[in-house]
Structures are given as structure tokens and as C-alpha cells.
PDB file with one MODEL, atoms N, CA, C and O in Angstrom:
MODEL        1
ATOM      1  N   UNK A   1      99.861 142.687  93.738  1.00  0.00           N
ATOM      2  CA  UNK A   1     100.126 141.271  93.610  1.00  0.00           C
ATOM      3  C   UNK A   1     100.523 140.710  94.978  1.00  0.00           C
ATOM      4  O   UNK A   1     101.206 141.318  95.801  1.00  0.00           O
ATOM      5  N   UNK A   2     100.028 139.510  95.122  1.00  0.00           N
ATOM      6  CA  UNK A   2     100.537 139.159  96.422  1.00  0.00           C
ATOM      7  C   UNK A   2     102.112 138.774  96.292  1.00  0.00           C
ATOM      8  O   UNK A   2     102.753 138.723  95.242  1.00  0.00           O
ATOM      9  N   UNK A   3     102.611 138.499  97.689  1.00  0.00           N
ATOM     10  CA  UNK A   3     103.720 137.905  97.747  1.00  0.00           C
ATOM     11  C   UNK A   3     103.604 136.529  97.945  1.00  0.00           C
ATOM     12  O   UNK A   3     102.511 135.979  98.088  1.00  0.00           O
ATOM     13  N   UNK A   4     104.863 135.839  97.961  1.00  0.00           N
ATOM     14  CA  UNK A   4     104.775 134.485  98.387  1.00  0.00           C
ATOM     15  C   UNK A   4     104.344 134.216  99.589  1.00  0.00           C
ATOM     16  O   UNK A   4     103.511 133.340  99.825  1.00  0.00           O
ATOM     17  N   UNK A   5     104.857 134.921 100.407  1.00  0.00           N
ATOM     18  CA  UNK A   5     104.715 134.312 101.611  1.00  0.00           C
ATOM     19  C   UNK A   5     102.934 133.971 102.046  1.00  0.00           C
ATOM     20  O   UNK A   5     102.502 133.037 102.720  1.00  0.00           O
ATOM     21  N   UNK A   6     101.901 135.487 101.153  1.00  0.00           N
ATOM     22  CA  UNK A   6     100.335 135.601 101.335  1.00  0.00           C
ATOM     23  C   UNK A   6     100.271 134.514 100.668  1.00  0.00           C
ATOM     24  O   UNK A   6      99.545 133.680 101.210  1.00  0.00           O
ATOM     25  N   UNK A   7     100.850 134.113  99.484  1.00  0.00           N
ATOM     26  CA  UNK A   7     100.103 133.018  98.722  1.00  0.00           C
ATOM     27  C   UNK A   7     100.193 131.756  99.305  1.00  0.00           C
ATOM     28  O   UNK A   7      99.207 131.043  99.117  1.00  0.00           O
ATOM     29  N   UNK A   8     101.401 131.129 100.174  1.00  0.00           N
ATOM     30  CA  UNK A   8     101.501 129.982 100.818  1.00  0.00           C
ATOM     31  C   UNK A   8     100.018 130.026 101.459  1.00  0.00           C
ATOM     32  O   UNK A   8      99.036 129.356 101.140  1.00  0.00           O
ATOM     33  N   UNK A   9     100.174 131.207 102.653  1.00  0.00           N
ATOM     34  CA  UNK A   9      98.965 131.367 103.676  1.00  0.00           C
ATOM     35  C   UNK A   9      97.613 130.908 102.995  1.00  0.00           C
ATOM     36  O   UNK A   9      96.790 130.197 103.573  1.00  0.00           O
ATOM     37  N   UNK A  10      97.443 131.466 101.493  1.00  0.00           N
ATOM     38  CA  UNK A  10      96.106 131.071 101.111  1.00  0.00           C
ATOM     39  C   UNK A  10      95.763 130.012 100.672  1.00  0.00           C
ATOM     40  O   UNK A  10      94.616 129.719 100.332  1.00  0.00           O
ATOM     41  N   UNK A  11      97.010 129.111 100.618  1.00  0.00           N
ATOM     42  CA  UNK A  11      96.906 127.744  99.720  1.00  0.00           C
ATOM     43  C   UNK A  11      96.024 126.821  99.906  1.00  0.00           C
ATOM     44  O   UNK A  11      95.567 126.015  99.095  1.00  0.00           O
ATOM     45  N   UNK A  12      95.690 127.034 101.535  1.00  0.00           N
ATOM     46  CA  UNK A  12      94.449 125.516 101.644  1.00  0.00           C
ATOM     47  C   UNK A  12      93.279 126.093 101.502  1.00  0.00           C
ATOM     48  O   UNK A  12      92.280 125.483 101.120  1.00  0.00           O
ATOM     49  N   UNK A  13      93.300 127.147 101.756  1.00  0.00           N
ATOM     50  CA  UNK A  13      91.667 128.120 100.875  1.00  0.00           C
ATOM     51  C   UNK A  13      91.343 127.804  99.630  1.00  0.00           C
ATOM     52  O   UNK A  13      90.285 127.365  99.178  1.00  0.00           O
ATOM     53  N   UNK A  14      92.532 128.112  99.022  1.00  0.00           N
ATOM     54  CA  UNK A  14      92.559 128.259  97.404  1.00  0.00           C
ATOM     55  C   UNK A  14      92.082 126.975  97.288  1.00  0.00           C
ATOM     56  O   UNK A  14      90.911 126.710  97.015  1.00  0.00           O
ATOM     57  N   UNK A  15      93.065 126.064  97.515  1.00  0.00           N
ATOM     58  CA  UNK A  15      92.791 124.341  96.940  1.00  0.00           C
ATOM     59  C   UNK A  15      91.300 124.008  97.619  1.00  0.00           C
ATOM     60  O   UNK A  15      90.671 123.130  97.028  1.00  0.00           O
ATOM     61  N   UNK A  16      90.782 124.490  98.566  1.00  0.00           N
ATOM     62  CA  UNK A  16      89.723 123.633  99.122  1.00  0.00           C
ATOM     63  C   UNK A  16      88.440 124.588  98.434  1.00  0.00           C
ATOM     64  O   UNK A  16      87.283 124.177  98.522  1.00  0.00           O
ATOM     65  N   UNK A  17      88.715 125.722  97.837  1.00  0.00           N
ATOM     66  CA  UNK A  17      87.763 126.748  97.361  1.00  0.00           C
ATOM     67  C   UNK A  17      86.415 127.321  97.838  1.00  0.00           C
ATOM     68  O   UNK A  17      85.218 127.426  97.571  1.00  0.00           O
ATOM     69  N   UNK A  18      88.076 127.839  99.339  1.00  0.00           N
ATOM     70  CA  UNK A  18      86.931 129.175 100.063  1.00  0.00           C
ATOM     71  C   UNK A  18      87.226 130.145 100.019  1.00  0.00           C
ATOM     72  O   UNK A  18      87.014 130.999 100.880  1.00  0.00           O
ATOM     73  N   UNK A  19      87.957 130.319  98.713  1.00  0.00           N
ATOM     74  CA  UNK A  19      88.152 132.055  99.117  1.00  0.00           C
ATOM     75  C   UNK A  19      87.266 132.850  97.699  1.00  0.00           C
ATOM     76  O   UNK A  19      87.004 132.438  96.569  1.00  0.00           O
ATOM     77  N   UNK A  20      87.004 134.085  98.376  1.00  0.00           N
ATOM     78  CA  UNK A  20      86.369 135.083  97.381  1.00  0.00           C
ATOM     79  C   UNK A  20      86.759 134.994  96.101  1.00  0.00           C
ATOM     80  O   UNK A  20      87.833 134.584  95.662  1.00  0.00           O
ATOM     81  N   UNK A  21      85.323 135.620  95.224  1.00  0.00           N
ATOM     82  CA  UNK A  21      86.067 135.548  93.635  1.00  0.00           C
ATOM     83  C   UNK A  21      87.550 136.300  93.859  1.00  0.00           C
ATOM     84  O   UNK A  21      88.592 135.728  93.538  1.00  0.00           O
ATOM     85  N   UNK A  22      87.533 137.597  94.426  1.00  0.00           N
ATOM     86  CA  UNK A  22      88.015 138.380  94.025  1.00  0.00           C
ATOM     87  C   UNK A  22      89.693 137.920  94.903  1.00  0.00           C
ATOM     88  O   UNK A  22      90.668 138.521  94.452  1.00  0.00           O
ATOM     89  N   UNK A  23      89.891 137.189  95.756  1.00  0.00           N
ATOM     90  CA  UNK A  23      90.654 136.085  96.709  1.00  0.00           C
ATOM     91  C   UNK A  23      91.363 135.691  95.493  1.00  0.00           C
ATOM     92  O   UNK A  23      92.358 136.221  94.999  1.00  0.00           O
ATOM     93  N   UNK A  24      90.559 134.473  95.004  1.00  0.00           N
ATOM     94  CA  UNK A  24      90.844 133.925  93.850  1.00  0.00           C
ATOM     95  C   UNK A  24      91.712 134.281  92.362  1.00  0.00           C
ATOM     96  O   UNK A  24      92.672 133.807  91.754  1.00  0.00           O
ATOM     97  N   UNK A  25      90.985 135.128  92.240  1.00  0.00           N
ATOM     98  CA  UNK A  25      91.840 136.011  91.292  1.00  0.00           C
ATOM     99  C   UNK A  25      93.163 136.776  90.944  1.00  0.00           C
ATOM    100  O   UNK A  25      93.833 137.058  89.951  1.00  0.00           O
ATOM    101  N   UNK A  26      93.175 136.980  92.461  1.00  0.00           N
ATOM    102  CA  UNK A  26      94.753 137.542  93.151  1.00  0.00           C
ATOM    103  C   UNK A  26      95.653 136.158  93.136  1.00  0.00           C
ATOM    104  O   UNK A  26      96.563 136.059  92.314  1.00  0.00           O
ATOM    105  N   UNK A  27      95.389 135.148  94.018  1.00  0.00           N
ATOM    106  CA  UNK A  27      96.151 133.864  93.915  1.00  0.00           C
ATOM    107  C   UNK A  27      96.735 133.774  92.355  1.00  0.00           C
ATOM    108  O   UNK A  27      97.857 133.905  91.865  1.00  0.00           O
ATOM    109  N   UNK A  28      95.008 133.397  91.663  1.00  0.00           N
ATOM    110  CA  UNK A  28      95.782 133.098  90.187  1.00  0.00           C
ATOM    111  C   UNK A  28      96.717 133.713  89.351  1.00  0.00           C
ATOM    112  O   UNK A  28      97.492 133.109  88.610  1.00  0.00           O
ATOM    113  N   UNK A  29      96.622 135.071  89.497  1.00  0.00           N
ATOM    114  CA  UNK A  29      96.997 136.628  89.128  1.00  0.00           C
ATOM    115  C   UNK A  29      98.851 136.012  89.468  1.00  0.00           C
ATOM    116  O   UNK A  29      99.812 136.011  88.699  1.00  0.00           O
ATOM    117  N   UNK A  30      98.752 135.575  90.840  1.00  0.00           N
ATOM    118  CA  UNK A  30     100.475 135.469  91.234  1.00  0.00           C
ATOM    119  C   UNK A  30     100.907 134.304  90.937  1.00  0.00           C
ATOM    120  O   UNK A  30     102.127 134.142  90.953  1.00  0.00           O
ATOM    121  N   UNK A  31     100.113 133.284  90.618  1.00  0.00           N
ATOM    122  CA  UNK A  31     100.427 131.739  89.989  1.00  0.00           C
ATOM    123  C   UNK A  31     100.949 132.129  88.436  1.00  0.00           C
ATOM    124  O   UNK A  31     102.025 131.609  88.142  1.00  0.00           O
ATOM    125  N   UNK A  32     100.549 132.673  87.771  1.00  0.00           N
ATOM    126  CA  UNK A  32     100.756 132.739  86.462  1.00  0.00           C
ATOM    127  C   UNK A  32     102.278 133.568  86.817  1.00  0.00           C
ATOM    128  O   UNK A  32     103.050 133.246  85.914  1.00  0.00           O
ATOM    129  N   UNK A  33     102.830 134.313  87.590  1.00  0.00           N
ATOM    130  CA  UNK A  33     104.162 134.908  87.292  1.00  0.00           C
ATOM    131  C   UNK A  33     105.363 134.598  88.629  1.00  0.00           C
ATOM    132  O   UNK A  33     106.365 135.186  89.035  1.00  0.00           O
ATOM    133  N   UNK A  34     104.710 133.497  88.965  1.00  0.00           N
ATOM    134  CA  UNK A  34     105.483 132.725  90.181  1.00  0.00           C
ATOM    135  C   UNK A  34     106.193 131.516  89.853  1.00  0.00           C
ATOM    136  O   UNK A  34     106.223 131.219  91.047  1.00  0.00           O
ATOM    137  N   UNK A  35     106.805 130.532  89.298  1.00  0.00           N
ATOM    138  CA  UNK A  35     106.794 129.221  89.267  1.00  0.00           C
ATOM    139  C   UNK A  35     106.917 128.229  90.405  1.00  0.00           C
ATOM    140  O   UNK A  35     106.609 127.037  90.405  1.00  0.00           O
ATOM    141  N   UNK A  36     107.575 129.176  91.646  1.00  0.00           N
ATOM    142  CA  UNK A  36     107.827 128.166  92.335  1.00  0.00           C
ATOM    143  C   UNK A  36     106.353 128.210  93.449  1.00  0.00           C
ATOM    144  O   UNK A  36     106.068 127.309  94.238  1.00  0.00           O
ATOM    145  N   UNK A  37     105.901 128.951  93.334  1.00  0.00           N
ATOM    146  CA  UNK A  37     104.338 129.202  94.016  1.00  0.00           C
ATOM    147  C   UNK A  37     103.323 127.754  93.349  1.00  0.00           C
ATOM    148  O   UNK A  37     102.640 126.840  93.811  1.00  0.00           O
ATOM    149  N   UNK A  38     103.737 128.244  92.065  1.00  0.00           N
ATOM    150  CA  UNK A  38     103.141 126.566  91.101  1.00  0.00           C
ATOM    151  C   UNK A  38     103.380 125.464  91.606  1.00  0.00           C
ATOM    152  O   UNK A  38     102.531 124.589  91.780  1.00  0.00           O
ATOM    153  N   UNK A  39     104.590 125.383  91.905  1.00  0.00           N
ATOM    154  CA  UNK A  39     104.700 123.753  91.898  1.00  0.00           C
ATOM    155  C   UNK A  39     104.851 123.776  93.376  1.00  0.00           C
ATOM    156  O   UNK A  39     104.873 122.634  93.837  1.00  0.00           O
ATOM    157  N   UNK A  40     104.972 124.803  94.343  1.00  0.00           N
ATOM    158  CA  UNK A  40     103.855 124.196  95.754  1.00  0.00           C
ATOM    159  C   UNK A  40     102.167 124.256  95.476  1.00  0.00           C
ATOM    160  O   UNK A  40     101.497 123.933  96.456  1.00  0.00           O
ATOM    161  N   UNK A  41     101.862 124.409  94.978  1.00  0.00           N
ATOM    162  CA  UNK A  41     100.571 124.165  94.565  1.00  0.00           C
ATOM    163  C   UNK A  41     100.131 122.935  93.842  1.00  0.00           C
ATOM    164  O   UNK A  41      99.047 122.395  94.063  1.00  0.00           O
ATOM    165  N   UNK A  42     100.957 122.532  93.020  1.00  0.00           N
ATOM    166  CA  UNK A  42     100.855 121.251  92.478  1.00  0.00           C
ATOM    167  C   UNK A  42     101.537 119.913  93.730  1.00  0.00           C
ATOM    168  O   UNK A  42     101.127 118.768  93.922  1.00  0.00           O
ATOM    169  N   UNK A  43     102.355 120.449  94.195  1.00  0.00           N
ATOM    170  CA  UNK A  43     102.624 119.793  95.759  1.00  0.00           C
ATOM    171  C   UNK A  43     101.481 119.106  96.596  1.00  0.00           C
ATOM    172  O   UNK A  43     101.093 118.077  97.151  1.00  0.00           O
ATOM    173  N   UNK A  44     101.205 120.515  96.264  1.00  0.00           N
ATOM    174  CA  UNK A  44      99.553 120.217  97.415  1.00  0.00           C
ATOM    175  C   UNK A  44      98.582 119.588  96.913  1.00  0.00           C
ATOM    176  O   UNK A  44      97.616 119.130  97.524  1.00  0.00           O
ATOM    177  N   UNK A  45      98.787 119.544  95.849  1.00  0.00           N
ATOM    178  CA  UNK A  45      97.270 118.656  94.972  1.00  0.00           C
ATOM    179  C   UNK A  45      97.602 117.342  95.138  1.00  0.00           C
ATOM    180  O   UNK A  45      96.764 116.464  95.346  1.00  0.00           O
ATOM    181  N   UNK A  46      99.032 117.119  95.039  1.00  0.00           N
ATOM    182  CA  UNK A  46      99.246 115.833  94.845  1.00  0.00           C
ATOM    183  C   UNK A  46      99.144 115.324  96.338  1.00  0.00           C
ATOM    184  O   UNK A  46      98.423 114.334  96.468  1.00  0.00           O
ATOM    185  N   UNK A  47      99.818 115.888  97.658  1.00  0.00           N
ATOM    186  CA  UNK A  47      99.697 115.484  98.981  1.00  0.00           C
ATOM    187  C   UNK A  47      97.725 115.325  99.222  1.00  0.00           C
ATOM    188  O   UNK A  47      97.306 114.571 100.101  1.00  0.00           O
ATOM    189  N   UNK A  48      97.099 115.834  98.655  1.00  0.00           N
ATOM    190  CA  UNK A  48      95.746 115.978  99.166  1.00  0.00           C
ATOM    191  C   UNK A  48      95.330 114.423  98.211  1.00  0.00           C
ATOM    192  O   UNK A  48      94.683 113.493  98.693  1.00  0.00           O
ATOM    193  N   UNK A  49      95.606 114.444  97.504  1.00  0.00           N
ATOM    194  CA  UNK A  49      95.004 113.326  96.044  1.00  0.00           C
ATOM    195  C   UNK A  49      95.775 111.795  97.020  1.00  0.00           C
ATOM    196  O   UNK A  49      95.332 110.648  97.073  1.00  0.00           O
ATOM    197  N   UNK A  50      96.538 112.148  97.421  1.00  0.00           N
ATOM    198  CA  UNK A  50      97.626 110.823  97.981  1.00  0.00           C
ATOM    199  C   UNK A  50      96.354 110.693  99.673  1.00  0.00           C
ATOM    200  O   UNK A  50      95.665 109.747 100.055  1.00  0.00           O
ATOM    201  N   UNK A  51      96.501 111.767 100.124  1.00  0.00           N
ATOM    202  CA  UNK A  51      95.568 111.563 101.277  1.00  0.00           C
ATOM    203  C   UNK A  51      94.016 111.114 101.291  1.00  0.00           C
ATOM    204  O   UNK A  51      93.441 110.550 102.222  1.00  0.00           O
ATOM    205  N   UNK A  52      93.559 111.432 100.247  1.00  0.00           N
ATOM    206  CA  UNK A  52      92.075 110.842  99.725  1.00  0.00           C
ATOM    207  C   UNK A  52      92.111 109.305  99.691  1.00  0.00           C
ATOM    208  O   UNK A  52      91.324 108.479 100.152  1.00  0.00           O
ATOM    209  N   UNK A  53      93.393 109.153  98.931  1.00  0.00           N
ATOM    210  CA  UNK A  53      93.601 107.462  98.310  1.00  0.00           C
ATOM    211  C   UNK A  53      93.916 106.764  99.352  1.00  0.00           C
ATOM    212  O   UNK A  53      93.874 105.555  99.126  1.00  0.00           O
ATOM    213  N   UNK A  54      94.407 107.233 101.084  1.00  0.00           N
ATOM    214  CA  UNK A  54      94.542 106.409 101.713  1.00  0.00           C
ATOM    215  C   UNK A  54      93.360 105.720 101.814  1.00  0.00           C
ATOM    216  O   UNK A  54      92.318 106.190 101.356  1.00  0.00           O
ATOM    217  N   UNK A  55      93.428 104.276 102.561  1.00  0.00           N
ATOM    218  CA  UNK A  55      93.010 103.758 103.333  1.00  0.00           C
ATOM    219  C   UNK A  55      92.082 104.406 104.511  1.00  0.00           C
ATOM    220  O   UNK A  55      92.722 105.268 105.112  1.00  0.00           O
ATOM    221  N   UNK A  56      90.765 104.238 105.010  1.00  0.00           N
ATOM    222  CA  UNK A  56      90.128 104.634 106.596  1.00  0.00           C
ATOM    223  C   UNK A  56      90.366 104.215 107.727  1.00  0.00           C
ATOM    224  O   UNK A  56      90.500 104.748 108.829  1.00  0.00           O
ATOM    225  N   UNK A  57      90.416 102.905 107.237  1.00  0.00           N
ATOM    226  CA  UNK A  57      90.640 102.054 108.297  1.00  0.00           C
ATOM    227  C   UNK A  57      92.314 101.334 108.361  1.00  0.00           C
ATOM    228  O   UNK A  57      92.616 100.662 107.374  1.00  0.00           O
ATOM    229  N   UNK A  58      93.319 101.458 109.426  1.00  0.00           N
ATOM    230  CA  UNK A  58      94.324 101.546 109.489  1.00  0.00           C
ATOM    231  C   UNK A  58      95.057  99.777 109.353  1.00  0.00           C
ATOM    232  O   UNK A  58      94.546  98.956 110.114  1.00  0.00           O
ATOM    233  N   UNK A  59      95.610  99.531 108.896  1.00  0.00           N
ATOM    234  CA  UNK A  59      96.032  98.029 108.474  1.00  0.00           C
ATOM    235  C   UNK A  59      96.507  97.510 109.552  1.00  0.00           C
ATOM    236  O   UNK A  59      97.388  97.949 110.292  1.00  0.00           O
ATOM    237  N   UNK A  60      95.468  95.888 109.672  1.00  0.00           N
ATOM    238  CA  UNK A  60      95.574  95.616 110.663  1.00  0.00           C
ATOM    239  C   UNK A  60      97.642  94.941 111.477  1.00  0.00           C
ATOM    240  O   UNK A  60      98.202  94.986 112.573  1.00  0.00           O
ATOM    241  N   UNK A  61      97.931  94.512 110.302  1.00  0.00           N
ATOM    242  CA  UNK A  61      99.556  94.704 110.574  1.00  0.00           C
ATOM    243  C   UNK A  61     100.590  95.521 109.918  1.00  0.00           C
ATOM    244  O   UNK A  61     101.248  94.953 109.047  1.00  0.00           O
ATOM    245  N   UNK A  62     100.836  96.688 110.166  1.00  0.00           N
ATOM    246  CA  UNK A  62     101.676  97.562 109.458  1.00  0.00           C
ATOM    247  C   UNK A  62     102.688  97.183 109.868  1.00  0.00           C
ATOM    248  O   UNK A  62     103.390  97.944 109.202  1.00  0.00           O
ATOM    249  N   UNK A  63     103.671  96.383 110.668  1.00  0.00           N
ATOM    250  CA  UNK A  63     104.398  95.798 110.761  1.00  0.00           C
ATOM    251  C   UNK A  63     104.789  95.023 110.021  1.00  0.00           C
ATOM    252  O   UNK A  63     105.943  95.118 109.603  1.00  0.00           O
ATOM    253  N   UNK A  64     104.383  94.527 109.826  1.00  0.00           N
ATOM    254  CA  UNK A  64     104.214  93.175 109.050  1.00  0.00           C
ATOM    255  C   UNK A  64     104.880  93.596 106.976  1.00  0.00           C
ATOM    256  O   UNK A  64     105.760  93.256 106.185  1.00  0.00           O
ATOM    257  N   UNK A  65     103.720  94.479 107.072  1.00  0.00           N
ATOM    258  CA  UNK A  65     103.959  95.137 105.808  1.00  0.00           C
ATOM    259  C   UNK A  65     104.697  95.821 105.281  1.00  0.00           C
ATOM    260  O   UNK A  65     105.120  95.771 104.126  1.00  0.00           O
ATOM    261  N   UNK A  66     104.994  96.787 106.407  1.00  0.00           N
ATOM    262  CA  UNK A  66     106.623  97.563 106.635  1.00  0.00           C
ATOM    263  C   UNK A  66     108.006  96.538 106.084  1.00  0.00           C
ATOM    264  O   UNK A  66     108.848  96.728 105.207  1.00  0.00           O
ATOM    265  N   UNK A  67     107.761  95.313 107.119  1.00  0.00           N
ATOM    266  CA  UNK A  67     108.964  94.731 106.550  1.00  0.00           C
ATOM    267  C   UNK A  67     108.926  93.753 105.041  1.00  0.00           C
ATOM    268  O   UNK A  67     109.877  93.219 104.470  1.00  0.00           O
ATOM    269  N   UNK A  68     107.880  93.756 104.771  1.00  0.00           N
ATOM    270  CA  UNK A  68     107.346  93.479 103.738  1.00  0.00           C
ATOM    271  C   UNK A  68     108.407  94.280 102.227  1.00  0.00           C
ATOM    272  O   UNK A  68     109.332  94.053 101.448  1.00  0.00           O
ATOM    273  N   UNK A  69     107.311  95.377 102.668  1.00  0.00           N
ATOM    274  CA  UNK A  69     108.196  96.789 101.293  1.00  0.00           C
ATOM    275  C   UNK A  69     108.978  96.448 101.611  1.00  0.00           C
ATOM    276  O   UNK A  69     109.299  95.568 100.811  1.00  0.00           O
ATOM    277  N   UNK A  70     110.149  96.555 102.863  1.00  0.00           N
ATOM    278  CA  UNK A  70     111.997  96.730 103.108  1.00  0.00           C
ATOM    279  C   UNK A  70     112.279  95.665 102.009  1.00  0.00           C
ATOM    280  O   UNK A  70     112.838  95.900 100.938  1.00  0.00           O
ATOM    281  N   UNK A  71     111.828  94.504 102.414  1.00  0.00           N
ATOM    282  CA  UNK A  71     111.933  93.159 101.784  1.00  0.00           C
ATOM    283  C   UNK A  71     111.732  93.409 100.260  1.00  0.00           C
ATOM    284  O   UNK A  71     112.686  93.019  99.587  1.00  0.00           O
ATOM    285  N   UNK A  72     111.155  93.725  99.869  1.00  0.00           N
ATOM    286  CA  UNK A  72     111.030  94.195  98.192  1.00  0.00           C
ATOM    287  C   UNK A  72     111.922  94.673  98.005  1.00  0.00           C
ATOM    288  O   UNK A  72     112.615  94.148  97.133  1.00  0.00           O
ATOM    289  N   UNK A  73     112.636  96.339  98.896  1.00  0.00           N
ATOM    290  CA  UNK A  73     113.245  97.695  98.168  1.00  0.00           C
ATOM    291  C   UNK A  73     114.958  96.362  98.626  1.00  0.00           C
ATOM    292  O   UNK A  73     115.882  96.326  97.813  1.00  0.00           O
ATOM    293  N   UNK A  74     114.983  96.008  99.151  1.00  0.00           N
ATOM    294  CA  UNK A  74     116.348  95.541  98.990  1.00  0.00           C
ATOM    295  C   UNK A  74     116.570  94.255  97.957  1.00  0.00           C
ATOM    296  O   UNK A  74     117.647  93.660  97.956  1.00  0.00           O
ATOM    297  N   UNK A  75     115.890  94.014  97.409  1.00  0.00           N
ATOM    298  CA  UNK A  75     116.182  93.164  96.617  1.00  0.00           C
ATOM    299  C   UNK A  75     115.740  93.412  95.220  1.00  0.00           C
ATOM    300  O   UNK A  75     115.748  92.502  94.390  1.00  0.00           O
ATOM    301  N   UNK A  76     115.341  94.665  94.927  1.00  0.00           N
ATOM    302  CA  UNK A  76     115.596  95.609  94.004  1.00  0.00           C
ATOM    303  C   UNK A  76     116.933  96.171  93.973  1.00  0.00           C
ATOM    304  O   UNK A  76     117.684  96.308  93.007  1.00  0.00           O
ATOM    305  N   UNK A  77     117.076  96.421  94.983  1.00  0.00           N
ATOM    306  CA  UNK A  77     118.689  96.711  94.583  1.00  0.00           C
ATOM    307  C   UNK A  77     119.734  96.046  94.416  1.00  0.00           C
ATOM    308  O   UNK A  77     120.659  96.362  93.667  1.00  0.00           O
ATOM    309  N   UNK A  78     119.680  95.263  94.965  1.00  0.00           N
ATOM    310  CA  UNK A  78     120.500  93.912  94.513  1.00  0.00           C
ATOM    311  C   UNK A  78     120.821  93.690  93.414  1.00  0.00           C
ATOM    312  O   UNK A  78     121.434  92.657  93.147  1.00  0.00           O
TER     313      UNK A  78
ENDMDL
END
């Protein structure tokens, strides 16, 4: 069985699906009796799913917008 530390190493293999059947099998093999291996894995799905959904082209005032959100999150709290 692998350890954690191999399974971190294989994680962007695993998620991007280049590693061997037999690669594969080992990962899953240590996912099923790991939990916290799981939910960096579900980590990563979600950081990759969030990175897809950006934007390409970079906003032309992020400034602007920055103080924008602030401007929202404080008056939510309020």
C-alpha cells in the first residue's frame, strides 16, 4: 500500500489520469483506507473545478472590484 506521502506525489497524475492501470489501482487501493488522503483529493478537485471556472482574460479593473467585494463583506457584517 502506498503511503501518504507517495499518494500526495501522485495526486496530479491521478486527477489528470496519467498514471498506469496498475498506478491507479494502488492510489485507489489507499483512498478507500485513508480519509485524510480523500479529502486532499477532493481538495484538489475542487481547486482544479474553481481554476477551470476562472475567467481567461484578466478583469480589466480588479481594483475596482476588490473594493467592490470589501464593500459588500462589510456591510454584511454590520
Amino acid at each position: 500500500m502506498l503511503t501518504c506521502k507517495e499518494q500526495v506525489a501522485r495526486s496530479s497524475d491521478y486527477l489528470d489520469g496519467q498514471l498506469s492501470f496498475r498506478e491507479k489501482l494502488m492510489v485507489r487501493h489507499h483512498l478507500m483506507f485513508c480519509r485524510n488522503c480523500r479529502r486532499f483529493i477532493r481538495q484538489m478537485r475542487l481547486m482544479q473545478a474553481t481554476l477551470r471556472a476562472m475567467p481567461q482574460k484578466p478583469e480589466k479593473d480588479v481594483d475596482a472590484l476588490a473594493e467592490q467585494l470589501a464593500q459588500l463583506r462589510r456591510k454584511d457584517r454590520s
